[in-house]
Every structure is written in C-alpha cells, then in structure tokens.
C-alpha positions as CSV (number, residue, x, y, z in Angstrom):
1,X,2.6,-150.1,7.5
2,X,3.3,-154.0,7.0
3,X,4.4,-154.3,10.4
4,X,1.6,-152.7,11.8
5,X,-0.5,-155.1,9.4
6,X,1.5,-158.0,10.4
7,X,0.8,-157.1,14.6
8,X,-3.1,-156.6,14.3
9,X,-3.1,-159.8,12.3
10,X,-1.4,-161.7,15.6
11,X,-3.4,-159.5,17.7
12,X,-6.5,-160.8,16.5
13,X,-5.1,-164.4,16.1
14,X,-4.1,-164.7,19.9
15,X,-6.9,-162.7,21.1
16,X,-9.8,-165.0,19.3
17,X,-7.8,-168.1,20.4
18,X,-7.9,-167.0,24.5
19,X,-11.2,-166.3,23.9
20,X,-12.6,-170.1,23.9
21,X,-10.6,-170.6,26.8
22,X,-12.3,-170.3,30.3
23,X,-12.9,-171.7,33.5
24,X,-16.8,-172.7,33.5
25,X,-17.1,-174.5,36.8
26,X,-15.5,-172.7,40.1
27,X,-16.8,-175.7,42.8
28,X,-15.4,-178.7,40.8
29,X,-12.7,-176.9,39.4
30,X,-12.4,-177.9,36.1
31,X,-11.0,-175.6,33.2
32,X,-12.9,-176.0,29.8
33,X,-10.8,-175.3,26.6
34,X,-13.2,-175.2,23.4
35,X,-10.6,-174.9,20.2
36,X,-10.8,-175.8,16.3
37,X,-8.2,-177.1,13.9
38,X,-8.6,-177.0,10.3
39,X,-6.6,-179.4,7.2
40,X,-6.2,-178.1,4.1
41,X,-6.7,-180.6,1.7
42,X,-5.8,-180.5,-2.4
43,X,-9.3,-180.7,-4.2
44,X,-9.2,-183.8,-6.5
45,X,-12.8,-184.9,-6.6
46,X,-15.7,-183.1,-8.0
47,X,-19.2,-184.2,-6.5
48,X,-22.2,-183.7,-8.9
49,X,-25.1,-183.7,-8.0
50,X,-28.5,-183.9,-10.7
51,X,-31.7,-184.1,-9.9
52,X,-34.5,-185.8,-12.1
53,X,-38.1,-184.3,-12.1
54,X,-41.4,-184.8,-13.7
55,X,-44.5,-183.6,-13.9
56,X,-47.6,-185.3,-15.5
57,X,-51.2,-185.6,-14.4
58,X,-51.3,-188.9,-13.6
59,X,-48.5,-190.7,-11.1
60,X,-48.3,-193.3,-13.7
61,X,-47.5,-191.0,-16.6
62,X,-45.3,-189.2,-14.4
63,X,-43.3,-192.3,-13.2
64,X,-43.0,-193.5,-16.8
65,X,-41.0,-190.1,-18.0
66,X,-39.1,-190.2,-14.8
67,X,-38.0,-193.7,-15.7
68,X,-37.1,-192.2,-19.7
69,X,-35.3,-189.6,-18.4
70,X,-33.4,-191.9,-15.8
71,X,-32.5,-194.4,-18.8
72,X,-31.3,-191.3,-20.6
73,X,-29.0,-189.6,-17.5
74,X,-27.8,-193.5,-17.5
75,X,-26.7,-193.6,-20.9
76,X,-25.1,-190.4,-20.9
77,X,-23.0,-191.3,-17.6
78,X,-22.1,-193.6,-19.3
79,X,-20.6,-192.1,-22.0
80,X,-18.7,-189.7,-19.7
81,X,-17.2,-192.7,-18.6
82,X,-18.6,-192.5,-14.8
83,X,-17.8,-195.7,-12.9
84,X,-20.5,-197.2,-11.4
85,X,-19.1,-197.3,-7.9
86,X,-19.1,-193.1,-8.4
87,X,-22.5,-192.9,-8.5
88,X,-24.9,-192.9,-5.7
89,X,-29.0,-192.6,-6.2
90,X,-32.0,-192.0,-4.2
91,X,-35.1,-193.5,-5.1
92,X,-37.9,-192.1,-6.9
93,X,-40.5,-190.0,-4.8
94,X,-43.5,-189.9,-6.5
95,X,-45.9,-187.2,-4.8
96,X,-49.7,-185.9,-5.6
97,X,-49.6,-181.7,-5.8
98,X,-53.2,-180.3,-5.4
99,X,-53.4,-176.4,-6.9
100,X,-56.8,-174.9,-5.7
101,X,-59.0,-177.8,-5.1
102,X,-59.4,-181.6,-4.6
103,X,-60.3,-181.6,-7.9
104,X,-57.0,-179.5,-9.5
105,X,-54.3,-181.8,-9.2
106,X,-50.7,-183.4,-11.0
107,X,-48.3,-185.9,-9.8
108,X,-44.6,-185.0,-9.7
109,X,-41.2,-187.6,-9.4
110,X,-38.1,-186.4,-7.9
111,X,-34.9,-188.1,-7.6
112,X,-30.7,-187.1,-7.2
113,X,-28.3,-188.1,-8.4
114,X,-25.1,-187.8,-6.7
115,X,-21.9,-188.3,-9.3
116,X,-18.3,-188.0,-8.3
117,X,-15.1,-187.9,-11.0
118,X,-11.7,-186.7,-10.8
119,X,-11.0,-185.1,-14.6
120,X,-11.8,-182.1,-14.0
121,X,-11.7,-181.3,-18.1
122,X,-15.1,-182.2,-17.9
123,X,-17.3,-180.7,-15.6
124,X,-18.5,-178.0,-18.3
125,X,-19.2,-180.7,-21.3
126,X,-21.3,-182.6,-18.6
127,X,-23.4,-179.9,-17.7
128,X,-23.7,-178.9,-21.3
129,X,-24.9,-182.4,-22.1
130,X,-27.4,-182.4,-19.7
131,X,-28.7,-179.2,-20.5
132,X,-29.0,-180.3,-24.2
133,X,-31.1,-183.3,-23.0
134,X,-33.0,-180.8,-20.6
135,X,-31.6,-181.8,-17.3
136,X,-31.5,-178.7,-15.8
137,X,-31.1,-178.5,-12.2
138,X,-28.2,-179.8,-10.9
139,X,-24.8,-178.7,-9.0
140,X,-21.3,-179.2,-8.0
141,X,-19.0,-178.8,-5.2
142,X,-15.6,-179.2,-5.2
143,X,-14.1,-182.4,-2.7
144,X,-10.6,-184.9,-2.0
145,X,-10.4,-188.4,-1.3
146,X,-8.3,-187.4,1.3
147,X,-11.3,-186.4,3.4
148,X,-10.9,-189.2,6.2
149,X,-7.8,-188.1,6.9
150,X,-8.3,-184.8,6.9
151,X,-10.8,-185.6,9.3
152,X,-8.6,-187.2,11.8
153,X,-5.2,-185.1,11.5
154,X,-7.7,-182.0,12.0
155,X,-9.2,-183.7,14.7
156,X,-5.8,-184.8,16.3
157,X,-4.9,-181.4,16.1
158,X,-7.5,-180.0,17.8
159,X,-7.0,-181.7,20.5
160,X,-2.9,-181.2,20.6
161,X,-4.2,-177.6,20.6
162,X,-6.3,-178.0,23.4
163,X,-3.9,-179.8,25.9
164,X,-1.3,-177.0,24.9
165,X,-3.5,-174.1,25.7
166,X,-4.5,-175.5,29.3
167,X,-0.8,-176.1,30.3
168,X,-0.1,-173.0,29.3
169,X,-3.3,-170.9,31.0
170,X,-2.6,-173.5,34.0
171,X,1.2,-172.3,34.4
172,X,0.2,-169.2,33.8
173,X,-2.3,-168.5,36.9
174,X,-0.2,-171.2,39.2
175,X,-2.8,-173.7,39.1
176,X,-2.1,-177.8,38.2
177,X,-3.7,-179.5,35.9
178,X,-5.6,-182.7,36.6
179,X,-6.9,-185.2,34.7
180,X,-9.5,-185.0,31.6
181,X,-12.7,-184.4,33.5
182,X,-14.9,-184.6,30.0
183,X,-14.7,-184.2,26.4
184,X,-17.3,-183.4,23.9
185,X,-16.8,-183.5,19.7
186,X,-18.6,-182.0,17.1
187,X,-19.2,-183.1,13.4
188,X,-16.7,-182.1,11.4
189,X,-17.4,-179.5,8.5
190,X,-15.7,-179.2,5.0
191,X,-15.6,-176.7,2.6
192,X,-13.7,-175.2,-0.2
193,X,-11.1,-172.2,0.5
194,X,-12.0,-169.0,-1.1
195,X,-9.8,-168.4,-4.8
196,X,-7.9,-166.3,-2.9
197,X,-5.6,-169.8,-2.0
198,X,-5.7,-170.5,-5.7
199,X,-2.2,-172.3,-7.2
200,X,-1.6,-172.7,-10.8
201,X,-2.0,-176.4,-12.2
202,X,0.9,-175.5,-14.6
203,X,-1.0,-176.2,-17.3
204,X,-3.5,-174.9,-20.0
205,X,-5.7,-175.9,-22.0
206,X,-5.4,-176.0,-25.9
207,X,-8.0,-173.6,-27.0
208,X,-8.3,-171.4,-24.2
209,X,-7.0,-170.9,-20.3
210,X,-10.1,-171.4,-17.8
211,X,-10.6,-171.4,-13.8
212,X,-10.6,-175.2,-13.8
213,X,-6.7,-174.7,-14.6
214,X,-6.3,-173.9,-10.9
215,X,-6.0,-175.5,-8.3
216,X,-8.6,-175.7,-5.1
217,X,-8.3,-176.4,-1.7
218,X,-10.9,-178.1,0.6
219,X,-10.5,-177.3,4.4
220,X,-12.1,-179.9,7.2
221,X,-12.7,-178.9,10.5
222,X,-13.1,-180.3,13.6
223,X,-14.7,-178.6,16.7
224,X,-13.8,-180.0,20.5
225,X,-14.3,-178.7,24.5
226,X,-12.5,-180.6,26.9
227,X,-12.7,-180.0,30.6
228,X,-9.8,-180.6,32.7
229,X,-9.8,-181.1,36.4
230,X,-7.7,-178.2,38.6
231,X,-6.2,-180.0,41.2
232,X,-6.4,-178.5,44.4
C-alpha cells in the first residue's frame, strides 16, 4: 500500500510539472517553460492588523472619538511594548453615510493599524486588551523577517528549475536550445503552511500548553515563463 502511495504521489508530481512545459510558438521556434518554486520560511513575526472606527452624527464628533480612541490604541501599544518603527498607520478617512434620504445621515472614521512583534506570548493578552477597551475588529497573520530572501532564493530557484526542464525536454526530442528569447515574472505570494508542517517549540507554557507553542512555517512563491529559442 505505501508503495503504491509513494508512486501516485511522484506520478502526480512529474505529471503537473510537464504540464507547464510546452512549445507555444511553432514559426519562431521558441519553447516556453512556465514553473514555480516555493521557500519555506520559519514564522517569527506576527503582523496585526486593528482597525479604528467611529460613528457619530456629525464629522466633527466623529473625528474627535476617532482621535480618543487613537490616543487610547497608542497608549496601550505602548504598554505592550511595540516599537515605534513596528507600527505602520493609514490616515483617518472620514466619510458622510446617507440611510434613506438627504436628510438621514452620520459621519463615520476609519483607520488601520498595521502592528508587527516577534513574542509570540502575547498575541492573546493583546487582543484581549483591545477587546476590553472595545477595539473589536482586528486580525493577524502569521510572517518572517526572512521574507526578502525568501523572495529571491525562491525566485532563483524558479528559474534553476526552468533552465533544467528545457535542457532536459530539448535533449529529449533532439532539438538545441538557443538563447533566452523572453522572460516574464510574477509577484511573488506568501502564505502560511497548513498545521499539518507543525514542529514543537520544545517548550510550554507555565499554566497551560497552547497552539502558539508550535512552530509555523511561511512559504513564498515565485511564478516565472521563459521562452527559449530552438535553434534550427
């Protein structure tokens, strides 16, 4: 049974790989590889993101809560110890909403928030806090300040990958390969790896084991065709 898992596995593997791989233009012979590569990357960061919102009936009212609850979400960064150079802001939009008339209306701020800390120990008091001081919409995502790099070793990759599987489709069908006729590069995208990649921290906490004891894994990807000439 394992082997058999083991072979569909590879089956499906090689199979989806060839797949990107095709010749796309017969009179100027060229052979287009499109191929991904993908870093896995330890998750050390968590980004934070909070938004503030109000809603009064005036835009001044409105803009004078938004700018008590922004003192407040100050103060209590603060307190978590946040450093300023972690926290990134968008101004405040202030914006008239009309209900069923011209005459029915409120004025409502918005504004995020965007916080990033490594101790992971606390992500739960923070939220907690801000719930308390009724902040309640906000999120967070899992990241690594080894991002950039990821971003070039995946894109590197990728285009190892690519080079590889033209020699190899070229010595396969007897044709040579030429020179890069084009190339073209997609942003990359990151994400975090399903808990199934999950490795213990190797340690727990003093009142109770938790999730956050784990460790996560961010994945960046980068996407690239290239087109290589078939020389004749």
């Amino acid at each position: 049974m394992t082997k058999k898992i083991y072979f569909i596995l590879f089956f499906l593997i090689f199979t989806n790989g060839l797949s990107n791989a095709q010749i796309v233009n017969q009179e100027n012979g060229t052979l287009n590889i499109s191929i991904s590569a993908t870093e896995y990357l330890p998750a050390d960061l968590i980004v934070f993101k909070i938004n503030i919102n109000t809603e009064e009936k005036t835009p001044r009212e409105a803009f004078r809560r938004h700018k008590e609850k922004e003192a407040l979400l100050a103060k209590l960064l603060h307190i978590f110890e946040i450093e300023e150079k972690n926290i990134i802001f968008e101004p405040i939009r202030i914006t008239k909403i009309y209900r069923n008339n011209q005459n029915d209306f409120f004025s409502r701020t918005k504004q995020q928030v965007s916080v990033t800390f490594r101790n992971f120990d606390i992500y739960e008091e923070i939220q907690l806090t801000l719930i308390e001081n009724n902040f309640d919409t906000f999120s967070g995502n899992f990241s690594s300040s080894e991002i950039e790099a990821g971003k070039k070793a995946s894109l590197i990759s990728a285009i190892k990958s690519a080079q590889e599987r033209a020699k190899l489709i070229a010595l396969s069908t007897d044709a040579k390969l030429g020179n890069i006729y084009s190339i073209t590069y997609s942003e990359h995208s990151v994400s975090t790896v399903p808990t199934a990649s999950l490795e213990f921290r190797g340690r727990i906490s003093e009142s109770a084991p938790s999730l956050m004891d784990f460790d996560q894994v961010v994945s960046v990807t980068s996407n690239i065709s290239i087109q290589f000439k078939i020389q004749n």
